[in-house]
C-alpha positions in Angstrom: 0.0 0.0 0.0 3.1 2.2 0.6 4.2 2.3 -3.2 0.5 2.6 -4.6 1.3 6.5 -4.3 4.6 6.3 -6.0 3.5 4.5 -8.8 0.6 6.5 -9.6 2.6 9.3 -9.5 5.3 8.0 -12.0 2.0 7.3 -14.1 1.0 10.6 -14.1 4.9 11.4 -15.2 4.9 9.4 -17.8 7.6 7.2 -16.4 7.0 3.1 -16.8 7.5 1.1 -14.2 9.2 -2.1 -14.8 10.2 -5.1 -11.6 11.4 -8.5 -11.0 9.6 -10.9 -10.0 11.8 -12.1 -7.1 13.5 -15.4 -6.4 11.3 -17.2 -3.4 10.2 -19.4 -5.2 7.4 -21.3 -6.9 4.4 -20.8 -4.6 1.7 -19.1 -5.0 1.5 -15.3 -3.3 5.2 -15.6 -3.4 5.4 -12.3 -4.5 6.4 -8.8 -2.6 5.0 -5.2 -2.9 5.4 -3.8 -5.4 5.5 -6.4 -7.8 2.0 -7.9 -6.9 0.7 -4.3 -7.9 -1.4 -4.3 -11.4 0.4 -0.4 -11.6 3.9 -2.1 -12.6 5.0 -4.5 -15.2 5.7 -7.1 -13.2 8.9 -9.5 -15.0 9.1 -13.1 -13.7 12.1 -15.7 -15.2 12.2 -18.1 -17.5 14.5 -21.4 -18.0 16.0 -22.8 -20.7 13.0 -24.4 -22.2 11.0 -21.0 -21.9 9.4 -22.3 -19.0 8.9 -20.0 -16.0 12.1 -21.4 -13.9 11.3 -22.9 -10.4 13.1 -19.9 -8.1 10.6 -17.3 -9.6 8.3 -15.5 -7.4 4.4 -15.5 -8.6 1.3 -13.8 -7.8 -1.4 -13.5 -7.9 -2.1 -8.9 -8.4 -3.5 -7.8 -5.3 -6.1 -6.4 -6.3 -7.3 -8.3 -9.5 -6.1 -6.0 -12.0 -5.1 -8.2 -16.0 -6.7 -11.0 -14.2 -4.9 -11.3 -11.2 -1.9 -12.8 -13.3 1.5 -11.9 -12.2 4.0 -12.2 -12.9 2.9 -10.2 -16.6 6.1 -11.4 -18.5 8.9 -14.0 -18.1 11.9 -13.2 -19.7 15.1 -15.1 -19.9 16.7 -15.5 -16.4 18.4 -18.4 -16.4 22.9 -18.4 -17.1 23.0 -15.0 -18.0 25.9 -13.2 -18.7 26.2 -10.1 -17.2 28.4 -6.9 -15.9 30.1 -7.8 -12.5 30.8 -5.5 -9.3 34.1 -7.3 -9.4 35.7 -4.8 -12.2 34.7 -2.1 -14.5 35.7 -4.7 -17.2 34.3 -8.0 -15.3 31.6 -10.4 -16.6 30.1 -13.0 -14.7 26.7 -15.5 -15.6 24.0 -15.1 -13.3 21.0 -16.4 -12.7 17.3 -14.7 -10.9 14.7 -12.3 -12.1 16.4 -9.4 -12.1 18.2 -10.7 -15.0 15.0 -11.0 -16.6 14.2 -6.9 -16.0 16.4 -5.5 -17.8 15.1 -7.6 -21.2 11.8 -6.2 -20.7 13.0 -2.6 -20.1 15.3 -2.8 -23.3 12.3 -4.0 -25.4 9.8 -1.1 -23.9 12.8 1.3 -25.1 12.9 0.1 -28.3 9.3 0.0 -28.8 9.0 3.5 -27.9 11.7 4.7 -30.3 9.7 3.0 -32.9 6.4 4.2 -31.9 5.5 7.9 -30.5 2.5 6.6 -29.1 3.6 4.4 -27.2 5.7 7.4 -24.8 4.5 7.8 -21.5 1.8 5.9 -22.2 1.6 2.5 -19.9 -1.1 0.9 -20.5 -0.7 0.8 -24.3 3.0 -0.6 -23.1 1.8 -3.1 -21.3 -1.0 -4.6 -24.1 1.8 -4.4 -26.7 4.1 -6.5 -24.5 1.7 -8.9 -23.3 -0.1 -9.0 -26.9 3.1 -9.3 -28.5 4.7 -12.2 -26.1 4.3 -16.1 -26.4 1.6 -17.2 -24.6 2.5 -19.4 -21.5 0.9 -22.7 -20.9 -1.1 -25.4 -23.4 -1.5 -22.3 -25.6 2.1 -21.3 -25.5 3.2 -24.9 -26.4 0.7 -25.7 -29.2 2.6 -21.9 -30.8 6.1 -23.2 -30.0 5.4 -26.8 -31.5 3.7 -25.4 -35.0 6.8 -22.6 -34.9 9.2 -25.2 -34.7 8.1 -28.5 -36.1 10.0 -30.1 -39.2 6.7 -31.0 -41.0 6.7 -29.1 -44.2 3.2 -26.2 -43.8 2.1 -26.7 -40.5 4.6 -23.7 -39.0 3.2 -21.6 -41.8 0.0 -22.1 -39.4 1.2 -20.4 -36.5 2.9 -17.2 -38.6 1.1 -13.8 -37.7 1.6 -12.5 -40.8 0.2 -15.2 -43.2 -2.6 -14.3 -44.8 -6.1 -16.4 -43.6 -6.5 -17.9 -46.9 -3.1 -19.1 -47.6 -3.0 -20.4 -43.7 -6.6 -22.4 -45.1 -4.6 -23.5 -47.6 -1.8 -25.0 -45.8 -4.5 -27.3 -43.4 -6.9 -28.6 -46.0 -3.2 -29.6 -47.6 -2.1 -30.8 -44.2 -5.5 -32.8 -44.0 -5.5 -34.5 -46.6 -1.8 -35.9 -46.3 -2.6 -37.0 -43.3 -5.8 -38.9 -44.1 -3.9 -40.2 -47.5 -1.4 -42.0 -45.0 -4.0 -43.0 -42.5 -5.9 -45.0 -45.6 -2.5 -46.2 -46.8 -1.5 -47.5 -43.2 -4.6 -49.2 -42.9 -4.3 -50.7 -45.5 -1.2 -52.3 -44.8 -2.7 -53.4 -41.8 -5.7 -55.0 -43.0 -2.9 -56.5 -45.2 -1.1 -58.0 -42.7 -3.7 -59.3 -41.1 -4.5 -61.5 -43.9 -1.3 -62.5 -44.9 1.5 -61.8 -42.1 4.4 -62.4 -44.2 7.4 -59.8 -44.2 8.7 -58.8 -47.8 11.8 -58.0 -48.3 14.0 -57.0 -51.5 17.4 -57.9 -52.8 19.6 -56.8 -55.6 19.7 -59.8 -57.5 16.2 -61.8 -58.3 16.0 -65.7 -56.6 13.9 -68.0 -58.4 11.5 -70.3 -55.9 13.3 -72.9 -57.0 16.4 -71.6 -55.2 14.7 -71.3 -51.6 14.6 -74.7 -49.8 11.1 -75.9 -48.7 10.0 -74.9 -45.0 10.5 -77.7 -42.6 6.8 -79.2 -41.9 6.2 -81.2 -38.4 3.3 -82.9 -37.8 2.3 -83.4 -34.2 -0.8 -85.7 -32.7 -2.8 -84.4 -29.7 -2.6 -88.1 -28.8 0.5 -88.8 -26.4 -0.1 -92.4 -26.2 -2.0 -95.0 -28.3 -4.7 -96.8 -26.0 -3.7 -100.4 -27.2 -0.7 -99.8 -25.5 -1.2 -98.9 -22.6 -3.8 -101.9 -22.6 -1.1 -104.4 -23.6 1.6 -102.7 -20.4 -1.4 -103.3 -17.6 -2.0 -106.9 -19.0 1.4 -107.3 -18.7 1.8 -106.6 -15.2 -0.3 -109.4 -14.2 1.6 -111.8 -16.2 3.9 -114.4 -14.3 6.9 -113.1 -16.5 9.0 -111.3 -14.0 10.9 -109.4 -16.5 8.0 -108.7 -18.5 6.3 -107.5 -15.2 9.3 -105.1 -14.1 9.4 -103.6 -17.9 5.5 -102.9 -17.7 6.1 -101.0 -14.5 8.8 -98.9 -15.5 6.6 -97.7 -18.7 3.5 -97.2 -17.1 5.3 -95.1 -14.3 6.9 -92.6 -17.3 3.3 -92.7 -18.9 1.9 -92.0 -15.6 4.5 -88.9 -14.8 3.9 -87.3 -18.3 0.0 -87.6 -18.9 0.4 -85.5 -15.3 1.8 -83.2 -16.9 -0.7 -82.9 -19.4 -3.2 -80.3 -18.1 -6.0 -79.9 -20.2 -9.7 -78.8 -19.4 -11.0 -82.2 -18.7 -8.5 -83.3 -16.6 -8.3 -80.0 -14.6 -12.0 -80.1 -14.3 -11.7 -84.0 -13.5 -14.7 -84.9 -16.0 -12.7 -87.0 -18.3 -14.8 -90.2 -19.4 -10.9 -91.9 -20.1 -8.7 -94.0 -17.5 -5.6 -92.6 -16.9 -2.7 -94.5 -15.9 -2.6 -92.6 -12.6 -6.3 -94.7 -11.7 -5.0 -97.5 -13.5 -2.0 -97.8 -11.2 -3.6 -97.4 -8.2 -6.2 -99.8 -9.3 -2.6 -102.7 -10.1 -0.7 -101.2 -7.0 2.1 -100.5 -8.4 2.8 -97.1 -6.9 2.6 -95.1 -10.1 1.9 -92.0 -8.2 4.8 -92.0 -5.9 7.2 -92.0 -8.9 9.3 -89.4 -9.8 8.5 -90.3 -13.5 11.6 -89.5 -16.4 12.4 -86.4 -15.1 14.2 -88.4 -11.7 17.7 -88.8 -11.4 17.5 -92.7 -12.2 18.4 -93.0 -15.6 16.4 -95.8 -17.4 18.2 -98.4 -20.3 17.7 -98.1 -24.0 15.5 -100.8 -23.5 12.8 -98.8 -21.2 13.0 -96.0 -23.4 12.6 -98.1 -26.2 9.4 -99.7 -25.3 8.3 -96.6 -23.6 8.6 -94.7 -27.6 6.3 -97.6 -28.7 3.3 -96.4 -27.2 3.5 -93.6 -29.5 1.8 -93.1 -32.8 4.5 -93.9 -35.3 4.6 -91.7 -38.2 3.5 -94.4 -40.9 0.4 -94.7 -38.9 0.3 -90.7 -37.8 0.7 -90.2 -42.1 -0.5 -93.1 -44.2 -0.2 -90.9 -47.6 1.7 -88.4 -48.6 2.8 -86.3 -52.1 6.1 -84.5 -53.0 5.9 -82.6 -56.1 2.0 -84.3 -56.9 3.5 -88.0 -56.8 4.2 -90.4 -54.3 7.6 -90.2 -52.8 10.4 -92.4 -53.7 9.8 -94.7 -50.9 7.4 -97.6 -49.3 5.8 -95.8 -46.7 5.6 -91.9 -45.9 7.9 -92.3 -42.6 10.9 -92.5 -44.8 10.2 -88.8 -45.3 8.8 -87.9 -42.4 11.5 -88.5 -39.4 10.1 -88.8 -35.7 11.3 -86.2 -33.0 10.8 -85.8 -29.4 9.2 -82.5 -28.7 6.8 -81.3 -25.9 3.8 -82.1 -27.8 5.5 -85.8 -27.5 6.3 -87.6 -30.6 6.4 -85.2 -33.6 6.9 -85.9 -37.3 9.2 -83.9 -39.4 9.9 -83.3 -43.2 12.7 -81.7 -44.8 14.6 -80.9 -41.6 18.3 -81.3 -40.4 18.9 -84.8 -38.8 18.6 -83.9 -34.6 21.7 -85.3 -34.5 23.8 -82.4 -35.9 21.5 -79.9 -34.0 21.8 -81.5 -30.9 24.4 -83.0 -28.7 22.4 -85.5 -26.6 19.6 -86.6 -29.2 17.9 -89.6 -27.9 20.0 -92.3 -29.5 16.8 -94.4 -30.4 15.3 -92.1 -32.0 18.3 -91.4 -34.3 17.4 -92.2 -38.1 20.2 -94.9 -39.2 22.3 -93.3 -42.5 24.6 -94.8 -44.4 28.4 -93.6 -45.2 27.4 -91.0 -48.2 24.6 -89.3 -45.3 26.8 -89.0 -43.1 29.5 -87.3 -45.4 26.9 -85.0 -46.8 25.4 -83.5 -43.0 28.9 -82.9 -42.0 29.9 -81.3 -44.8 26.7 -79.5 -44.7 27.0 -75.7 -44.8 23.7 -72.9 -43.5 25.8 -70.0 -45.2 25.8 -71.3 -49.1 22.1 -72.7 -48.5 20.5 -70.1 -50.8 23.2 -70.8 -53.6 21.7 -71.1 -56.8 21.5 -74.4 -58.8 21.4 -76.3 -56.1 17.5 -77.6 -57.3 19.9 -78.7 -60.5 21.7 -81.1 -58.5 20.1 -84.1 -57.6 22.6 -85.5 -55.1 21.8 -82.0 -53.0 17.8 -82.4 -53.2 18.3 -86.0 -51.7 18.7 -84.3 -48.6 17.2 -80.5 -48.9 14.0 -80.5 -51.4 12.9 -78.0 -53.5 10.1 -76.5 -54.8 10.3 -76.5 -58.5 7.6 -74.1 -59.1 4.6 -71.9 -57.5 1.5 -74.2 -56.8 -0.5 -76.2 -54.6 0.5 -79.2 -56.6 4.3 -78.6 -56.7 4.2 -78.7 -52.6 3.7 -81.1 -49.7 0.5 -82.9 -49.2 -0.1 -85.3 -46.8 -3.2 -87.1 -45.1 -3.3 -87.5 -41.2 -4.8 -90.4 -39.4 -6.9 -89.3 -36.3 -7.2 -92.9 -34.8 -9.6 -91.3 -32.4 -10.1 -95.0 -30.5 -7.0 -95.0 -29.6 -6.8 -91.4 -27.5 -5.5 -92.0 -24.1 -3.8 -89.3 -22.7 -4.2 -85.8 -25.1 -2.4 -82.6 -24.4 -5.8 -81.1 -24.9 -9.3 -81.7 -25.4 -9.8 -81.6 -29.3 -8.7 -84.5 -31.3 -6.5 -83.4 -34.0 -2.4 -82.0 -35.0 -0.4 -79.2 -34.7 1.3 -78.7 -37.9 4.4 -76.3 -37.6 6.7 -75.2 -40.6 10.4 -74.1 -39.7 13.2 -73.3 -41.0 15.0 -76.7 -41.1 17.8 -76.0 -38.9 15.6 -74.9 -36.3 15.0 -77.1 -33.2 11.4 -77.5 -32.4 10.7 -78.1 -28.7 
């Protein structure tokens, strides 16, 4: 109340008051007289992101006045360089609101000099200034990001000095660019969803007759046939002791992985089967108390070996197959199709790297036998010269990699599955069916 005197008097002189903020920082009513006055232009700081910076004082005006907003400006107050008290010649960066002042007070001069009307006049000062200054705030920002984006037009937006119609212009051009793309991404989109497959382009062109057919595995829902099973519990009530003691070992693995197999029947116990978990209790053989083939105990060739029986073989998984629209070269289609140990259980593969070069401890009795020239060839084998041309030229290569001579259903792989719902025992879920899975054919397929 003190200065309101004072500053109407420089007012009435024609003199235009001009203050810092202050530095106490970023509370509200932070501000000291006079600077909370609406009689004085009141200057706060601002950082180096034009934001007001966190030591500067602000209002609100004590008595309303331009909305009750102080501080009226921010100005730069943050590492400025400025005259020292430490020498006539010294320089120092500072940082506060009075740096911010004397911005404010240069810019009044100069807009005096360049307008007479503006003398001794301080209201018309102040709506110039605060006119003339970026807003502060979501309105600020939305000015700062059309001034200074990289998108070619939309800073023409924000220019004062465009004219309306070429600034309509510039945003129906805008507009439509940016519905053009939207329709174009989409499109790629709806694209992908219907066919996710990933172009890409090289500098030479490759025939399809070049790239190796996709590894195909066929896998049965089925883990174990139900004959047998049947045949292992008749078998442990024969008087054959080492027929007896064989029985028991495989129905104590079949009873540890059909526990594993969690599917909606079993986790809702309604399923209409016998598992081997009843069906041991029911012999007494302690099925349950086994650690299964995941315990330490490692069982003979011979275990595992009847133990892989109860699985559908592949000549029974695929009776018919066609390479290339014929019949293979070969009695049955499990000369093409190799078995593999997987999750799913026992798994069928075509066109794939023997295990046995892809994996150190392959199951030995699963292990395809080959010959002399096999062998030479998988060892020799080489990933990095795969896609080589004219290697669909030479037969002795497409022994053991096919390819697809041309485009076409007919050209491919076709093969018929054999469901043998009767013999479902123990499924790793509910439907009967197979999981078909194409890989490259180095990959390992768990």
């Amino acid at each position: 109340n003190w200065y309101d005197e004072v500053l109407k008097a420089w007012k009435t002189a024609g003199i235009i008051p001009v203050k810092s903020a202050g530095n106490r920082g970023k509370f509200c009513s932070s501000l000291t007289s006079p600077g909370d006055s609406d009689d004085i232009i009141t200057v706060g700081a601002s950082n180096y992101d034009d934001q007001l910076a966190d030591f500067s004082s602000r209002g609100p005006a004590i008595n309303g006045g331009t909305k009750g907003i102080k501080p009226d400006l921010i100005a730069p107050g943050v590492g400025i360089l400025s005259a020292s008290s430490y020498g006539d010649t010294s320089y120092e960066t500072l940082s506060g609101t009075s740096m911010s002042a004397p911005h404010v007070a240069g810019a009044i001069a100069l807009l005096m000099s360049m307008d007479a009307k503006l003398v001794r006049n301080f209201d018309k000062v102040r709506d110039v200034l605060i006119s003339g200054a970026e807003k502060y705030g979501i309105q600020g920002l939305g000015q700062r990001f059309l001034r200074d984006s990289t998108i070619h037009g939309l800073k023409y937006l924000s220019q004062r000095k465009r004219p309306h119609i070429e600034r309509i212009c510039w945003l129906i051009t805008l507009l439509t660019s940016l519905g053009a793309s939207a329709y174009l991404i989409y499109g790629i989109i709806e694209k992908w969803n219907a066919s996710p497959i990933i172009v890409s382009f090289q500098p030479s062109q490759t025939s399809v007759m070049d790239v190796p057919f996709p590894a195909v595995t066929v896998c049965s829902s089925n883990r174990f046939k139900k004959s047998s099973v049947d045949m292992y519990l008749r078998d442990v009530t024969s008087h054959d002791p080492e027929k007896v003691s064989m029985a028991k070992l495989v129905l104590r693995q079949l009873d540890h992985v059909c526990s594993l197999s969690n599917t909606f029947s079993t986790y809702f116990n309604y399923s209409l089967n016998e598992t081997t978990i009843n069906a041991c209790e029911r012999l007494g053989i302690g099925c349950g108390n086994h650690t299964g083939i995941l315990a330490s105990t490692k069982f003979s060739d011979d275990v595992m070996l009847q133990f892989t029986t109860s699985f559908q073989s592949c000549s029974d998984m695929i009776p018919l197959c066609l390479w290339e629209g014929r019949k293979p070269n070969a009695t049955t289609c499990q000369d093409i199709f190799k078995p593999v140990m997987t999750d799913m259980g026992l798994c069928c593969t075509f066109n794939s790297v023997p295990r046995g070069y892809l994996l150190r401890n392959e199951t030995n009795f699963l292990r395809s036998p080959m010959n002399e020239a096999d062998t030479r060839f998988w060892e020799s084998f080489n990933l990095d010269n795969l896609l080589e041309t004219n290697h669909h030229t030479n037969k002795g290569y497409q022994k053991y990699v096919k390819f697809q001579k041309k485009a076409g259903q007919t050209s491919g792989l076709s093969f018929l599955v054999n469901t043998d719902a009767d013999e479902y025992f123990c499924s790793n879920h509910d439907a009967f069916g197979f999981r078909v899975c194409t890989q490259v054919k180095h990959s390992v397929l768990r």
